[in-house]
C-alpha positions as a LaTeX table, in Angstrom:
\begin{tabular}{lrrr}
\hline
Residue & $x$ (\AA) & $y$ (\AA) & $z$ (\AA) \\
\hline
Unk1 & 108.86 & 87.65 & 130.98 \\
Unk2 & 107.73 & 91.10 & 132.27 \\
Unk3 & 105.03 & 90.92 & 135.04 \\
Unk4 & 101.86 & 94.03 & 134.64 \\
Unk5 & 99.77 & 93.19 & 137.72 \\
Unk6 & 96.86 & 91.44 & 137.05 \\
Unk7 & 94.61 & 93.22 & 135.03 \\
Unk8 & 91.34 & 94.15 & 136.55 \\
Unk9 & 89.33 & 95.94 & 134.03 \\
Unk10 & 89.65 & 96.27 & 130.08 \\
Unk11 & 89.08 & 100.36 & 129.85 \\
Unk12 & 89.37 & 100.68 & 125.75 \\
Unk13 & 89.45 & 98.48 & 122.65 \\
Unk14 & 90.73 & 100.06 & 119.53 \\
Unk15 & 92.74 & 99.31 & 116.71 \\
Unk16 & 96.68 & 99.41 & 116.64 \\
Unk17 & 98.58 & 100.65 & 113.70 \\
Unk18 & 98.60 & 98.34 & 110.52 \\
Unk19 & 101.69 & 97.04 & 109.91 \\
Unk20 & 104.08 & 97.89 & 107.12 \\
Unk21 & 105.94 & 94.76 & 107.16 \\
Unk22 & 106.47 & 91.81 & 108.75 \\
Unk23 & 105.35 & 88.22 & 109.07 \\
Unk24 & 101.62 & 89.38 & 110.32 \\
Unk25 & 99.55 & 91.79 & 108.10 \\
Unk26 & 96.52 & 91.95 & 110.30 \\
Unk27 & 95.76 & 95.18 & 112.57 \\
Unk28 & 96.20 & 94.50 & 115.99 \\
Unk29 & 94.18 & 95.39 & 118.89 \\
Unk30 & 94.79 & 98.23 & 121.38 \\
Unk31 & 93.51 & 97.06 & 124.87 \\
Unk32 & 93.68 & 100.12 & 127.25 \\
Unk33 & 93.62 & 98.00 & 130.68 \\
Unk34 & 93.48 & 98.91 & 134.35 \\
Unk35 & 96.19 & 96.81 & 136.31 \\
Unk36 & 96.34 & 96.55 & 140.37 \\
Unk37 & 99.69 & 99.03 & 139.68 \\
Unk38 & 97.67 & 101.53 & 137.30 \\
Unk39 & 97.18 & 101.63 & 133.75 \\
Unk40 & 98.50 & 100.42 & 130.77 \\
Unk41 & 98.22 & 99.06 & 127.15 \\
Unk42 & 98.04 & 96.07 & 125.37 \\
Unk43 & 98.83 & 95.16 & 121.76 \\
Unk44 & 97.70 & 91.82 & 120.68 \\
Unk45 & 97.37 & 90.51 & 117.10 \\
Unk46 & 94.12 & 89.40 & 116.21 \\
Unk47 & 95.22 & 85.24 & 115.93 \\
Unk48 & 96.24 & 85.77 & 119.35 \\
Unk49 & 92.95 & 87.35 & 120.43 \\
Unk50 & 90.99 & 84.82 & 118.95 \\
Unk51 & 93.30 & 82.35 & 121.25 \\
Unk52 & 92.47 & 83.97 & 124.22 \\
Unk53 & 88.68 & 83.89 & 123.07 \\
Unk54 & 88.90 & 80.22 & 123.17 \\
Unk55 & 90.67 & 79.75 & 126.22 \\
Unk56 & 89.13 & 81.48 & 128.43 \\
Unk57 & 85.86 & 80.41 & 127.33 \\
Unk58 & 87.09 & 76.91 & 128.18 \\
Unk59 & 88.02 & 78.47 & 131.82 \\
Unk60 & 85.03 & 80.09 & 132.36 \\
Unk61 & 82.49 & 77.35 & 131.44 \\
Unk62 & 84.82 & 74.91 & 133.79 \\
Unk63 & 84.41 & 77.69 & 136.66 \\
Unk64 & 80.90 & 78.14 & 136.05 \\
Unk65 & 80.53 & 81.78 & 134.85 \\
Unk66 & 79.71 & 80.89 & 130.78 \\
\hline
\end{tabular}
C-alpha cells in the first residue's frame, strides 16, 4: 500500500476520464488534494465515493462534528 501523507485539504473536484472499457463504466472523480508532503490527485470511482460518504458520516456523528 503506498502512503500520501494525510490529506489536509480537498483543493478541486472534477471529473476523470470516462472509461473505454472495463468492469466500471461510471466517470470517476478527480480530487486535487493538499497532503502534509504537497499536492496530489485522487481518482476514485463514484461506488467508492459514495462509500466514503457513508463512512465518514458514521465517524463524524460518533466524534461529534455531524
Amino acid at each position: 500500500m503506498q502512503f500520501i501523507g494525510q490529506v489536509v485539504r480537498i483543493l478541486r473536484i472534477s471529473d476523470g476520464q470516462k472509461p473505454q472499457m472495463g468492469p466500471i463504466p461510471a466517470i470517476p472523480f478527480l480530487i486535487e488534494v493538499q497532503t502534509s508532503g504537497g499536492q496530489g490527485l485522487v481518482e476514485i470511482s463514484q461506488d467508492a465515493a459514495l462509500e466514503l460518504v457513508i463512512e465518514l458520516s458514521k465517524h463524524l456523528r460518533v466524534r461529534g462534528s455531524l
